[in-house]
N, CA and C of each residue as an Amber inpcrd file, in Angstrom:
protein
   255
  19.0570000   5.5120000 -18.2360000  17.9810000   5.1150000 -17.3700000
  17.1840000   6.3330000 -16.9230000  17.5800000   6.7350000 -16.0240000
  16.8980000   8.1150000 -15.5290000  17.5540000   9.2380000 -16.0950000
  16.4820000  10.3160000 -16.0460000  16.7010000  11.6690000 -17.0380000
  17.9790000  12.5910000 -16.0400000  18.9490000  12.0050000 -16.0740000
  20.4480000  12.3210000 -15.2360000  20.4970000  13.9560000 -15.7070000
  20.1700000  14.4100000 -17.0150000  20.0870000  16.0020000 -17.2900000
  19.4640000  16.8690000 -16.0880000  18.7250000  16.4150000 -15.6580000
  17.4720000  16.6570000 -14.2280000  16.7970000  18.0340000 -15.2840000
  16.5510000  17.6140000 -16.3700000  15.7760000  18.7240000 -17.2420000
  14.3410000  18.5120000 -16.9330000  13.7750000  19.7880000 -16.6080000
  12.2940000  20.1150000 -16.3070000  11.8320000  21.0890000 -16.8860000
  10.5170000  21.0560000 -17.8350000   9.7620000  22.0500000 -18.4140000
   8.6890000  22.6030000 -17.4960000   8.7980000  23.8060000 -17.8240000
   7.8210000  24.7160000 -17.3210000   6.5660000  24.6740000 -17.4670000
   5.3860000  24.1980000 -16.7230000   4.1640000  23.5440000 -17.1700000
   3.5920000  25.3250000 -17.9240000   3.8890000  26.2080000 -17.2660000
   3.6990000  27.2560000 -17.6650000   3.7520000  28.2360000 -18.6040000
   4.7950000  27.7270000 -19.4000000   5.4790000  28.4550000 -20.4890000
   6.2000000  27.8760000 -21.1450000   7.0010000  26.3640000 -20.5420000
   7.2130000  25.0070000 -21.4060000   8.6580000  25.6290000 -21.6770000
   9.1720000  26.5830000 -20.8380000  10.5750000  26.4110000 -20.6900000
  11.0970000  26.0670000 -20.6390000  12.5670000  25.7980000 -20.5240000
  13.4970000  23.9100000 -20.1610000  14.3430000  25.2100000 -18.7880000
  14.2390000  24.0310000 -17.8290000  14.9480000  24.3010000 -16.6260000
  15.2330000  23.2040000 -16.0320000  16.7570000  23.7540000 -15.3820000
  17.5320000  22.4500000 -15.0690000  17.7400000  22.9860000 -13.2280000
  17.8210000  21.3650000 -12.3550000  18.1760000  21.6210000 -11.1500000
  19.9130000  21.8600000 -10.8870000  20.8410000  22.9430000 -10.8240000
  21.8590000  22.9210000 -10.2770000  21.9950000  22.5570000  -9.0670000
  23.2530000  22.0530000  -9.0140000  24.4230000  21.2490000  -8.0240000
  23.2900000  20.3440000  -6.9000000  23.3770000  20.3380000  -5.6870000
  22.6970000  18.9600000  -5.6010000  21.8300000  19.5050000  -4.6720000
  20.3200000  19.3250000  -5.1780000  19.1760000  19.7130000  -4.4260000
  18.9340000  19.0320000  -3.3220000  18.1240000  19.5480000  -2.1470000
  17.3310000  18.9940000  -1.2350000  15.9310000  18.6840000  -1.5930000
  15.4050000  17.9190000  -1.0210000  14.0940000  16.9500000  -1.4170000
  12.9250000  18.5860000  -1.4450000  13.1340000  19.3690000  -0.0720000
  12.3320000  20.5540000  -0.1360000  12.9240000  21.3040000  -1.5540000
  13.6330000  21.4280000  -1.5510000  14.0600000  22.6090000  -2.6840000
  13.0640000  22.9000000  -3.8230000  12.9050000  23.9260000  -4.0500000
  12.1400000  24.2750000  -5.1790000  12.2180000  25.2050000  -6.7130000
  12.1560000  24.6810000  -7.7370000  12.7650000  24.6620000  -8.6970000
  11.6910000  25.6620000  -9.4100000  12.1360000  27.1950000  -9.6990000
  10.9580000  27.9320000 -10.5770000  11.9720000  28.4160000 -12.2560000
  11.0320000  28.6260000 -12.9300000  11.1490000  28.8330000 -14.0200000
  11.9220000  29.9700000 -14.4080000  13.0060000  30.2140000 -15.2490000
  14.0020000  30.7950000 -15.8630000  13.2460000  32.1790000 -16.7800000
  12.1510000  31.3610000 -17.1940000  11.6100000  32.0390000 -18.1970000
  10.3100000  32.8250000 -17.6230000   9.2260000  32.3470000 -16.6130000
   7.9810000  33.1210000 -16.2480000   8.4800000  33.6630000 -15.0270000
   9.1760000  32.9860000 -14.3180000   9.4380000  32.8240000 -12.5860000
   8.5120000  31.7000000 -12.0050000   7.6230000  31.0090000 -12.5780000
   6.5800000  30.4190000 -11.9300000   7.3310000  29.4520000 -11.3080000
   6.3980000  28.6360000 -10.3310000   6.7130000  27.5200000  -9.6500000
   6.8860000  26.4460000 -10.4130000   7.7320000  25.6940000 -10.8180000
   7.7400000  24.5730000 -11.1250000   7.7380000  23.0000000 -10.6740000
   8.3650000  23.0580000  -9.2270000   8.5650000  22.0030000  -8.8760000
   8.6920000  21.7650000  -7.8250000   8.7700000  21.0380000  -6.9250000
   9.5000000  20.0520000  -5.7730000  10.7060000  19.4060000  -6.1450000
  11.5360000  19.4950000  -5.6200000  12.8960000  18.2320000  -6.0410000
  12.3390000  16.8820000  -5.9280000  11.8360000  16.2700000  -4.3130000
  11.2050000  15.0960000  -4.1170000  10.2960000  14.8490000  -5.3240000
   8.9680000  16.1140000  -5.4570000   8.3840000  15.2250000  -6.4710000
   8.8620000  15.2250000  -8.0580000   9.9420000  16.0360000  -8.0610000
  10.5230000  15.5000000  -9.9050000  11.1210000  14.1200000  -9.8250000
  12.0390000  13.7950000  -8.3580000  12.5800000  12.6300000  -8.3240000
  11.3780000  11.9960000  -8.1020000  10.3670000  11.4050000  -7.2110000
   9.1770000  10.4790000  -7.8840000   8.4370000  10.7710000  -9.2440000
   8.3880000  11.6570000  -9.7830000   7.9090000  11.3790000 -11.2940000
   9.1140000  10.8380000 -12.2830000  10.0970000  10.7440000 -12.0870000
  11.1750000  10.2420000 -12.6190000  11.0170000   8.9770000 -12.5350000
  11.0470000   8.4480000 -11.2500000  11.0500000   7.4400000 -10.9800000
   9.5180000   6.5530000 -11.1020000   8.3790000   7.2010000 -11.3040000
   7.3980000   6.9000000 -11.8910000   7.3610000   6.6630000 -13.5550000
   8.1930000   7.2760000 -14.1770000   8.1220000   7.5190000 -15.5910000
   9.0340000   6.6150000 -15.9410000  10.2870000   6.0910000 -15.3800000
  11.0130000   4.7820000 -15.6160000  10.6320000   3.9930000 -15.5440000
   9.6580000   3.5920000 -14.1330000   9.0430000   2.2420000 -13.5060000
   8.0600000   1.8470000 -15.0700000   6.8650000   3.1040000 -15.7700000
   6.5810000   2.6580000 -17.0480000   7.3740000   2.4010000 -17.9210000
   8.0650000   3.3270000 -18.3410000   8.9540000   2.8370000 -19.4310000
   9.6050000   1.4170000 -19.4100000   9.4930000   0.5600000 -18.2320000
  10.5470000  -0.9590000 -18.2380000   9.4440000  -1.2910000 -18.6280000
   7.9860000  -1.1540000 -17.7180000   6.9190000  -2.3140000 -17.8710000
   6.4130000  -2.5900000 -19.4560000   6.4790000  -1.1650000 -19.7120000
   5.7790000  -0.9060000 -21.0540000   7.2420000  -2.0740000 -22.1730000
   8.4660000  -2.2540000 -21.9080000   9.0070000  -3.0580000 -22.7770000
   8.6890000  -4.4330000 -22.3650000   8.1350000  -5.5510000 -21.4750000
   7.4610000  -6.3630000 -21.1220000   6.2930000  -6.3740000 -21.7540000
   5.2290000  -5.5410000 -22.1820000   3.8160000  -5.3640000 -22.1230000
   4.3980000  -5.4010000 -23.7730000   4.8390000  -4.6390000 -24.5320000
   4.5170000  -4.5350000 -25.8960000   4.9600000  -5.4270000 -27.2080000
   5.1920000  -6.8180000 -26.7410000   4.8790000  -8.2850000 -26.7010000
   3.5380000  -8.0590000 -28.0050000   3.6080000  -9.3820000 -28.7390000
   3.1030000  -9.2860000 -29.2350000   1.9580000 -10.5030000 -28.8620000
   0.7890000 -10.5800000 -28.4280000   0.2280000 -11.1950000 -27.2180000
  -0.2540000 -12.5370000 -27.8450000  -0.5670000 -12.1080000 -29.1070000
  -1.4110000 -13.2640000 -29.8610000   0.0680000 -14.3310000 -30.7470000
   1.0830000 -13.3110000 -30.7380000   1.7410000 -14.4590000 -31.4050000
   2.6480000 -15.3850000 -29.8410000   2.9800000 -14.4060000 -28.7360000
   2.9440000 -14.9700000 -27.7150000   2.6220000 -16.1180000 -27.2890000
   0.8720000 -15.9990000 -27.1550000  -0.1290000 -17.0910000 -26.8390000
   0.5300000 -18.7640000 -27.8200000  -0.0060000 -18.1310000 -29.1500000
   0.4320000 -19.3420000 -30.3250000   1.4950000 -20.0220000 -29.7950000
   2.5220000 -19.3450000 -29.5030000   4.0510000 -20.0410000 -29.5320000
   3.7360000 -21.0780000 -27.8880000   3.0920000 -20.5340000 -27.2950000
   3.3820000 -21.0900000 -25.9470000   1.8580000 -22.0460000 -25.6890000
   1.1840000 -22.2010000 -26.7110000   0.2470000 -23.0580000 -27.1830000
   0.8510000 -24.5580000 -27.8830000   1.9760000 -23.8650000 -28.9310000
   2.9230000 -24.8490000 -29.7450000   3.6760000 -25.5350000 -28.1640000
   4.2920000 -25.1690000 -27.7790000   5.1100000 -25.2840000 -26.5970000
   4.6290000 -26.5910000 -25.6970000   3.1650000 -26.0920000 -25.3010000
   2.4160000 -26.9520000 -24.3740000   1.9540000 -28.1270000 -24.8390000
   1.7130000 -27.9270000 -26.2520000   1.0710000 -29.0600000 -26.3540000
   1.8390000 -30.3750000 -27.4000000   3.3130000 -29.7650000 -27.5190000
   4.1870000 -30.8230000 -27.8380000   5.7550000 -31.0420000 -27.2470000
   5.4310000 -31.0780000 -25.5830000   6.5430000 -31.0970000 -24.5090000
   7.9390000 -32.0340000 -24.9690000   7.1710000 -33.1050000 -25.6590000
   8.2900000 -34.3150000 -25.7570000   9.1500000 -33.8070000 -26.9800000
   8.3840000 -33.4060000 -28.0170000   9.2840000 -32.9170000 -28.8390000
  10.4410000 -32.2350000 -28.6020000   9.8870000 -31.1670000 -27.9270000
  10.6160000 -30.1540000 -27.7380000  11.9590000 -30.1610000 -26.5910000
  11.3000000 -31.5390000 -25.8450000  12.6430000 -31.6610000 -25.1500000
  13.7180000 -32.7400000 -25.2440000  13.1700000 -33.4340000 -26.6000000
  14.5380000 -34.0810000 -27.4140000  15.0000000 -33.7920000 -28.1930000
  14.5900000 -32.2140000 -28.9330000  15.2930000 -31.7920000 -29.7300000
  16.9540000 -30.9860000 -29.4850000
């Protein structure tokens, strides 16, 4: 589900850096490789949690809409059938 590695790239240099043992929401996470700033704890945990919230919707959404429609066109417009079969 969520990126449990707590792996974060360096917008800067595209390093991989990880948060050790258990951060505070202030804490701030800089790069291994430039020193730069990388992060907020709070806001990696809301982009996490932003980037999951898509990833579910997006498996709902990528439906295939038109064969969707058809089937639930078939559906509607032959109720009796379908509920003595």
């Amino acid at each position: 589900m969520f990126n449990r590695s707590r792996q974060v790239t360096c917008p800067h240099c595209s390093e991989t850096n990880f948060w050790k043992g258990n951060p505070g929401p202030t804490d701030e996470l800089y790069c291994r490789g430039c020193d730069g700033f990388v992060t907020l704890y709070d806001d990696y945990i809301r982009d996490a949690i932003h980037q999951e919230a898509e990833r579910v919707l997006a498996q709902f959404t990528e439906a295939s809409t038109a064969e969707d429609l058809a089937h639930l066109k078939e559906v509607l417009t032959e109720p009796e059938r379908r509920l003595s079969a």
